[in-house]
C-alpha positions as CSV (number, residue, x, y, z in Angstrom):
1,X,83.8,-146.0,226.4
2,X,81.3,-147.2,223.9
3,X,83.6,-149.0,220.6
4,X,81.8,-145.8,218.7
5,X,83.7,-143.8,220.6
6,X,87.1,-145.8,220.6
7,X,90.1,-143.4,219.5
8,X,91.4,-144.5,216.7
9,X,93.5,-141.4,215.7
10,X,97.2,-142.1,215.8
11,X,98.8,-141.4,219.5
12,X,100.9,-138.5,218.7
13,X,99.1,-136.7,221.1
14,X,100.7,-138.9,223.7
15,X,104.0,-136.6,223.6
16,X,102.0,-133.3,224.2
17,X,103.0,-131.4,227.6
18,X,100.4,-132.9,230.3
19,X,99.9,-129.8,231.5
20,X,97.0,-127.1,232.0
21,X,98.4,-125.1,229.1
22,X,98.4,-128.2,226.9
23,X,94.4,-127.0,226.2
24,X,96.0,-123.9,225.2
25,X,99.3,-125.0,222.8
26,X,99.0,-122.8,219.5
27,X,97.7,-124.8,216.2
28,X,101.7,-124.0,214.4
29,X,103.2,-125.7,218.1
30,X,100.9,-128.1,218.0
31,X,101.5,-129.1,214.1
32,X,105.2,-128.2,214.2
33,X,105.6,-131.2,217.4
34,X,103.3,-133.1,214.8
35,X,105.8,-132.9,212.6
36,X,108.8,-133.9,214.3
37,X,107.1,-136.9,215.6
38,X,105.1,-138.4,212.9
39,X,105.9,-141.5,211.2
40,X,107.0,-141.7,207.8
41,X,104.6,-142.7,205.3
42,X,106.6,-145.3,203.5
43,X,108.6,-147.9,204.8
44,X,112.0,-147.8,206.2
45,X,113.6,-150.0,203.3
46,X,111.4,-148.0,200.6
47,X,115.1,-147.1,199.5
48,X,118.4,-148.0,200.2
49,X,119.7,-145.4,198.5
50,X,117.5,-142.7,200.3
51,X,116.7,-143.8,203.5
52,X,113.7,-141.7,205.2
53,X,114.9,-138.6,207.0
54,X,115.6,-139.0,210.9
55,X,116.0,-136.1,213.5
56,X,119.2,-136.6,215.5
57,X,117.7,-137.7,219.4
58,X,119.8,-134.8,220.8
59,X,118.6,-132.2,218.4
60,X,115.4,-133.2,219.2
61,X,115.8,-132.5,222.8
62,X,117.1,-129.1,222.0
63,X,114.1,-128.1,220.0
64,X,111.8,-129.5,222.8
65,X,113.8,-127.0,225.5
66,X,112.7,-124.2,223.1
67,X,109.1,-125.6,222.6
68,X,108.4,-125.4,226.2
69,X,109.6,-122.1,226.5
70,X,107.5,-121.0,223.5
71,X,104.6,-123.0,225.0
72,X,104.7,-120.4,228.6
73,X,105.3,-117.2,226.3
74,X,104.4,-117.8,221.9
75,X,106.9,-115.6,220.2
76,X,107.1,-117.6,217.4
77,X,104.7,-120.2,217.3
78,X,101.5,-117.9,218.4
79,X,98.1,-117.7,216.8
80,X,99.4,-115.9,213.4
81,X,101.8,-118.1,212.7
82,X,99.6,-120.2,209.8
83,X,98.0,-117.4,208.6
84,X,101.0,-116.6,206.6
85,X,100.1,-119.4,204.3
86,X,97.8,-120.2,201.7
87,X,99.1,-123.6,200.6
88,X,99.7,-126.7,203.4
89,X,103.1,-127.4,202.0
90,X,104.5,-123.6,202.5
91,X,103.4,-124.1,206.1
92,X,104.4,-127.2,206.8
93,X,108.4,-126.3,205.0
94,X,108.3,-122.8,207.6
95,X,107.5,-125.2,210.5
96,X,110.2,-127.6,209.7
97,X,112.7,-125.0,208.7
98,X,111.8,-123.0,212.3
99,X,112.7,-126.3,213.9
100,X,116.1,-127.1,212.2
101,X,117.3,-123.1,213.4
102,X,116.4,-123.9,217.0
103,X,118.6,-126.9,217.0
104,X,122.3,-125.2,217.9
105,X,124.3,-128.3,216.2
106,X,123.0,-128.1,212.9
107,X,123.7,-125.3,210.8
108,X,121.7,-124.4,207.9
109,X,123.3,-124.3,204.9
110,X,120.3,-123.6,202.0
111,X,116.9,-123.7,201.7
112,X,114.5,-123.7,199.0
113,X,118.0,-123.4,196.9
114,X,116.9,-123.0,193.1
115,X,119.3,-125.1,190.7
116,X,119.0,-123.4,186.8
117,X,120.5,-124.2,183.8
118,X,121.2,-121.6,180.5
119,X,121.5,-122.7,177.3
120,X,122.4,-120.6,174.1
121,X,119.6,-119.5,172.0
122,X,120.4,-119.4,167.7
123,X,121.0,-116.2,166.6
124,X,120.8,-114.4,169.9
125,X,123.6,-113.4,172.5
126,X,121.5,-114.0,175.4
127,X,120.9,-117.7,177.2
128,X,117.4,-119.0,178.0
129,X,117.6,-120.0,181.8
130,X,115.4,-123.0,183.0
131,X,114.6,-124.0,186.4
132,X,116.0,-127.7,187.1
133,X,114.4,-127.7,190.5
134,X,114.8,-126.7,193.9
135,X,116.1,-128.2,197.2
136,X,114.7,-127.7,200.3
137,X,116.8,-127.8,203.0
138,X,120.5,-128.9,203.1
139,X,121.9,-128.8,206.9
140,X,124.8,-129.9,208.0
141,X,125.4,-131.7,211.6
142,X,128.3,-129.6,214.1
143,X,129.0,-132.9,215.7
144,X,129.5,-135.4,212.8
145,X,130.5,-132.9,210.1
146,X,127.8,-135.0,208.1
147,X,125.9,-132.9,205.6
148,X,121.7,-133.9,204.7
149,X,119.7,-133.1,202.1
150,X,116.1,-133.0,202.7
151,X,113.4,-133.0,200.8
152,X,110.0,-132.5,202.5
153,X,106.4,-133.7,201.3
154,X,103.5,-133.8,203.6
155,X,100.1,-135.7,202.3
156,X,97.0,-136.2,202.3
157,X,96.1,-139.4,199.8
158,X,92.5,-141.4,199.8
159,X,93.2,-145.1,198.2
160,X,90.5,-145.5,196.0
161,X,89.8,-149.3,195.6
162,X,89.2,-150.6,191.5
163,X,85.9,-151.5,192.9
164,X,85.2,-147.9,193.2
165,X,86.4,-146.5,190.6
166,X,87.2,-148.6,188.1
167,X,88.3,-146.1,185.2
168,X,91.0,-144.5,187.7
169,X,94.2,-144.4,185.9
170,X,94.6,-147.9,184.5
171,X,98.5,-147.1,183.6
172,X,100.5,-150.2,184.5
173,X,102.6,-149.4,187.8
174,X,103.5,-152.6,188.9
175,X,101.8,-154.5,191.7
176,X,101.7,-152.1,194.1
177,X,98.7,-149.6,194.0
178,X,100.2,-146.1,195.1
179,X,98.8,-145.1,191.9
180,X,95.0,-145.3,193.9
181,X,96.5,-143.3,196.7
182,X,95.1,-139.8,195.0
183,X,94.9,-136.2,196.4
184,X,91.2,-134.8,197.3
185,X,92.1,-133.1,193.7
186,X,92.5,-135.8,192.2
187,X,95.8,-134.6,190.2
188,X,98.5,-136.0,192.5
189,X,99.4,-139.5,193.8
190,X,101.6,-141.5,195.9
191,X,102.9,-143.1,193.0
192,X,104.2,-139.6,190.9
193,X,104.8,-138.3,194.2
194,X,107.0,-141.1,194.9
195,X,108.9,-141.5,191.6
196,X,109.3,-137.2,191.4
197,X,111.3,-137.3,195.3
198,X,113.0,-140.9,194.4
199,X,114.2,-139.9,190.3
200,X,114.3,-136.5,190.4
201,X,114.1,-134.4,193.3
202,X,116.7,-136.1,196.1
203,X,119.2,-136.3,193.3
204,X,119.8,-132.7,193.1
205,X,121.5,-133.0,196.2
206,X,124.5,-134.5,193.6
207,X,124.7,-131.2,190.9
208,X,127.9,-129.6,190.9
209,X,125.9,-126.0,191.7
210,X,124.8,-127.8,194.9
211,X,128.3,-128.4,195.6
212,X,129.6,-124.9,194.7
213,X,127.0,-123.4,196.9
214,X,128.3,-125.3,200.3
215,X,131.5,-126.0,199.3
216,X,131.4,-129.9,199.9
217,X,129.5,-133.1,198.6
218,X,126.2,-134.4,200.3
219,X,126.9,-137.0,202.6
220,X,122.9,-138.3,202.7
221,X,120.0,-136.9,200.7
222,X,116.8,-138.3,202.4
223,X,112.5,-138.0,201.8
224,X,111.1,-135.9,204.9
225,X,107.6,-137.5,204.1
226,X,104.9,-137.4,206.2
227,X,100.8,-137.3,206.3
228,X,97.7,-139.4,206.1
229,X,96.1,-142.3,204.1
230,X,92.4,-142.5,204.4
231,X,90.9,-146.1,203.7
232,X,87.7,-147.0,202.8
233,X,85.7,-148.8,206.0
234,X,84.4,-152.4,205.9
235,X,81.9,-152.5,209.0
236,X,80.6,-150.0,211.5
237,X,83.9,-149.7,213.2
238,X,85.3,-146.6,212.4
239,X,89.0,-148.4,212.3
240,X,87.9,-151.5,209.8
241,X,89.7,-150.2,207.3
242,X,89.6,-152.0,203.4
243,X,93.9,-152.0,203.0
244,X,95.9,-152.0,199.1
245,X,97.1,-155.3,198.2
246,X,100.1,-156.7,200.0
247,X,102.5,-155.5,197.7
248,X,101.4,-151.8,198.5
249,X,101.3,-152.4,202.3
250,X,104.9,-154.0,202.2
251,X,106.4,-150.3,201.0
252,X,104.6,-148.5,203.5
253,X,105.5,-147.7,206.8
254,X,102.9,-149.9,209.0
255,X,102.6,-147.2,211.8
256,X,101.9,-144.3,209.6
257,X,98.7,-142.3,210.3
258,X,95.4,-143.7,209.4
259,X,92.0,-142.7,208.5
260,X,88.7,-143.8,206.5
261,X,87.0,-142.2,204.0
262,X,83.3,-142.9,202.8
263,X,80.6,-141.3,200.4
264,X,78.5,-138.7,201.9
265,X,75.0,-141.4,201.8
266,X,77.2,-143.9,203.7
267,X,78.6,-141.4,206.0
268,X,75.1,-140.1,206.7
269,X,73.9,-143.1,207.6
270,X,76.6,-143.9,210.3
271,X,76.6,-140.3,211.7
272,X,73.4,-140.3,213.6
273,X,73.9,-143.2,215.0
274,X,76.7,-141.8,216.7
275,X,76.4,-140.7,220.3
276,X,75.2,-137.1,221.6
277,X,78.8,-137.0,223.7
278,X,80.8,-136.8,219.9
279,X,80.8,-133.8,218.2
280,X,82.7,-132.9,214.5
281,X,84.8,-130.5,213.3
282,X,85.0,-129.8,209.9
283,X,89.0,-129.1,209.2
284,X,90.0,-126.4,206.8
285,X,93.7,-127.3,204.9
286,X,95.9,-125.4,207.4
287,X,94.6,-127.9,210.2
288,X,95.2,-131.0,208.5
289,X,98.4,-132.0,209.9
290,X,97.9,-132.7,214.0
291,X,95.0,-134.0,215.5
292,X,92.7,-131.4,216.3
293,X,91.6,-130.0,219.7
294,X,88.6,-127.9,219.2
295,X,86.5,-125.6,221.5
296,X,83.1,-126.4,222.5
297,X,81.1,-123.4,221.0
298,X,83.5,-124.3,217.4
299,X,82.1,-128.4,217.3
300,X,79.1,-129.4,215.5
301,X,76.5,-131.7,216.5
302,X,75.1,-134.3,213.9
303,X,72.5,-132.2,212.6
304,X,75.0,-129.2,211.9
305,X,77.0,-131.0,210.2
306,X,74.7,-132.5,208.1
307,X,73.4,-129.7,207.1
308,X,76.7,-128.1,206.4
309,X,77.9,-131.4,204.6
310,X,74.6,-131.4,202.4
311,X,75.0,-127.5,201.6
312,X,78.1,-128.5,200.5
313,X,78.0,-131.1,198.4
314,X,75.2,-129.6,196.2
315,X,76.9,-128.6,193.3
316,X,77.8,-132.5,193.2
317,X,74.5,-133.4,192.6
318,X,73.4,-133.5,189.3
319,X,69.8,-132.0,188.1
320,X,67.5,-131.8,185.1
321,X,69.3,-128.4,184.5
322,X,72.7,-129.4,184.6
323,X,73.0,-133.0,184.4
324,X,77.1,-133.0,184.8
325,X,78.2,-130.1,187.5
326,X,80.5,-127.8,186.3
327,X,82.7,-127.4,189.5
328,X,82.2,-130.8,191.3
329,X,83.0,-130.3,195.8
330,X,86.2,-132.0,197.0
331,X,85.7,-133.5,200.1
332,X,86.0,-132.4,203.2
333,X,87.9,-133.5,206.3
334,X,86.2,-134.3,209.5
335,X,87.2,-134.3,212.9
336,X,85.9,-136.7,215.2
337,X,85.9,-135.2,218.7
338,X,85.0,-136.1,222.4
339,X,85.3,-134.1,225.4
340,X,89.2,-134.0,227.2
341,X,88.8,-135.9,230.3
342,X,91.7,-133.5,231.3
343,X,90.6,-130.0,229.7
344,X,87.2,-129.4,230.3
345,X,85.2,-127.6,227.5
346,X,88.2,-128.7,225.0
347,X,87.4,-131.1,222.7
348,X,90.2,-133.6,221.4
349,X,89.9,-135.5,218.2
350,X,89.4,-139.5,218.4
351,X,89.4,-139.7,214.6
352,X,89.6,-138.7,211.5
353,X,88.3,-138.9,207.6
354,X,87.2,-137.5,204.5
355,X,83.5,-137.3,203.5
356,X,83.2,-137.0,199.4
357,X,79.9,-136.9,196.9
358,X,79.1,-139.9,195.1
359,X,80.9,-138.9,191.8
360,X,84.2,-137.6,193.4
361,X,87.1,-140.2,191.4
362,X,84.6,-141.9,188.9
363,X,84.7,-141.0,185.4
């Protein structure tokens, strides 16, 4: 295997059934065991306070005996499952709540629990009601009598170096850079994500409607927070990624899952020099958790997906006409892909990164 074609995509894959049917698994199995074995994003001492959620080994085991049973005969995880969702975080919430309720020693207590608050308005007899927030799941464990709060956050975040964009938020956050780990939207980052779940949200678990609603205190509230980071790349190898300073590296976890991320002319100019045997997918947001596995007749060779890539990224492209576009193309999430040496005509992904226009994150 050429070093272009080196996998570099995170080895979760490793745990999938080697079986004939594992060509077969459902996207919702396939991201739902994604979920349960993905590392964290940030470090394991991020918090001492809020240590990073941990399924029980046992429970685990019980939710695999139902995932091979669901794997012969989909019931629930079958090939409608995502398309219940619009938004990546409402799927990925239904996939971890559908494994906590196949575990038989944890009970549920709530999920997506609202906490409100009402406050007297002047000169009226009726209260105003404001949402606090929301918990998302709060189990407890049969054997230990222990009681979890969990919040969940899967992500997606690009870090976007000063050197490319130099205006990006220049708000002091300390030394680390979470502030240039951004969303494709560029609204949302690791740092407000990460000082919402850490200030905010996991301290919910402590409000005295909480408490009233399960009849107990929270033993452990704990960040369910998984995903990607894409990193810009500093030579051909598709793994050479250009890191945050140390300070940023030091708070994340050092297996989570990597990718890169380049500017469509740079990505253009790698891609054909790519072999014939890999092929691309482009991913839509419901497939951005596990690593894809893609038919034949649904990859793209280099040409397709240039074309599609350029047809794309148009509207990024400013003209005589309309010299700053209006509605400026996020970018898109590729799929690198080879053949399976163990499914023919299934192709498995060997990585994985975002391609965005010249313009996306500069002012």
């Amino acid at each position: 295997m050429s070093s272009s074609q080196k996998p570099v995509t995170p080895a979760v894959n490793r745990l999938l059934p080697d079986s004939p049917q594992a060509a077969a698994l459902t996207q919702s199995w396939r991201d739902l065991h994604w979920l349960l074995h993905s590392p964290a994003l940030l470090a394991p001492g991020f918090s001492a306070t809020y240590p990073p959620a941990v399924f029980p080994e046992y429970c685990l085991q019980q939710i695999k005996q139902w995932m091979e049973q669901e794997q012969e005969h989909p019931a629930t995880l079958n090939n409608r499952f995502e398309f219940q969702f619009r938004r990546l975080g409402l799927y990925a919430e239904k996939l971890l709540k559908t494994g906590l309720e196949q575990c038989a020693d944890i009970q549920l207590l709530l999920d997506h629990f609202p906490i409100h608050l009402e406050q007297a308005q002047a000169n009226s007899p009726k209260k105003s009601r404001q949402t606090l927030g929301e918990v998302d799941f709060i189990w407890q464990d049969r054997q230990s009598r222990e009681i979890f709060h969990w919040e969940l956050a899967v992500k997606l975040y690009l870090y976007v170096p000063q050197s490319e964009a130099p205006e990006l938020d220049q708000e002091p956050h300390g030394q680390n850079e979470f502030h240039r780990l951004v969303g494709t939207q560029l609204k949302d980052t690791l740092y407000k994500k990460t000082q919402r779940l850490f200030t905010h949200q996991l301290l919910l678990a402590s409000h005295p409607q909480i408490t009233q609603a399960i009849g107990n205190n929270v033993d452990h509230a704990c960040p369910y927070l998984r995903g990607w980071l894409f990193y810009p790349l500093q030579t051909q190898a598709w793994d050479s990624y250009l890191y945050p300073n140390k300070a940023t590296m030091s708070q994340l976890n050092p297996a989570h899952n990597k990718g890169w991320w380049l500017r469509l002319p740079h990505f253009l100019a790698r891609l054909h020099q790519q072999p014939v045997t890999v092929r691309w997918a482009i991913l839509p947001r419901l497939h951005w958790l596990s690593q894809a596995q893609v038919p034949q007749d649904q990859t793209l060779d280099a040409v397709q997906l240039q074309a599609k890539l350029e047809r794309h990224f148009t509207l990024s492209t400013p003209t005589e006409a309309s010299p700053t576009p209006r509605f400026p193309p996020e970018p898109l999430l590729l799929a690198a892909l080879q053949e399976s040496t163990r499914y023919p005509g299934c192709y498995e992904e060997i990585h994985r990164g975002f391609v965005s226009s010249q313009t996306w994150a500069r002012a």
